[in-house]
Residue, then its C-alpha position, 0 to 999 in steps of 0.5 A: x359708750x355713746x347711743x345713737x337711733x338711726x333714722x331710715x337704714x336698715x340698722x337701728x342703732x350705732x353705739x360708739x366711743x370718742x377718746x380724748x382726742x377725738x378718734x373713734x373707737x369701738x363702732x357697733x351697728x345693730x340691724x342692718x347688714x352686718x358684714x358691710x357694717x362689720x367692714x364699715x366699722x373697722x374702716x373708721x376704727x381709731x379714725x378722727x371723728x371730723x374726718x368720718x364726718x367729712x367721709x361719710x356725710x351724704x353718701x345715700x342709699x334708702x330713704x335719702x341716707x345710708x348707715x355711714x350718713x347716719x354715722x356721720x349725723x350721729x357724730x356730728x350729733x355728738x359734737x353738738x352736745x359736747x358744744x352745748x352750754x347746758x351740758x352737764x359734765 
């Protein structure tokens, strides 16, 4: 399961799994409004991860993002660290 802290929603927190093939599983949204984020969450269920990033990146709401942008930054996030030398696997 993977963590991310959200920055400027009104959720504080996504928690997530990626499966081997890169689809997004089990979405979680702590904070916020629940039964949008609920919605949000099945929207993506089973997804490709790069194409809720191509879905979600930039849709705003408060403080210049919103909770799917922030979905996206944390995937995105995710992608990064799988692509990092210094990964530890």
């Amino acid at each position: 399961m993977q963590t991310y802290m959200t920055k400027g929603t009104c959720s504080r927190q996504i928690l997530f799994d990626v499966t081997e093939d890169f689809k997004l599983k089990n979405v979680k949204f702590i904070g916020g409004c629940s039964g949008n984020l609920q919605a949000l969450s099945r929207l993506v269920e089973d997804k490709p991860i790069d194409e809720v990033i191509n879905t979600l990146k930039g849709i705003k709401c408060r403080s210049n993002t919103s909770c799917g942008d922030q979905l996206a930054t944390a995937l995105i996030e995710y992608k990064n660290k799988l692509n990092s030398p210094d990964l530890e696997k």
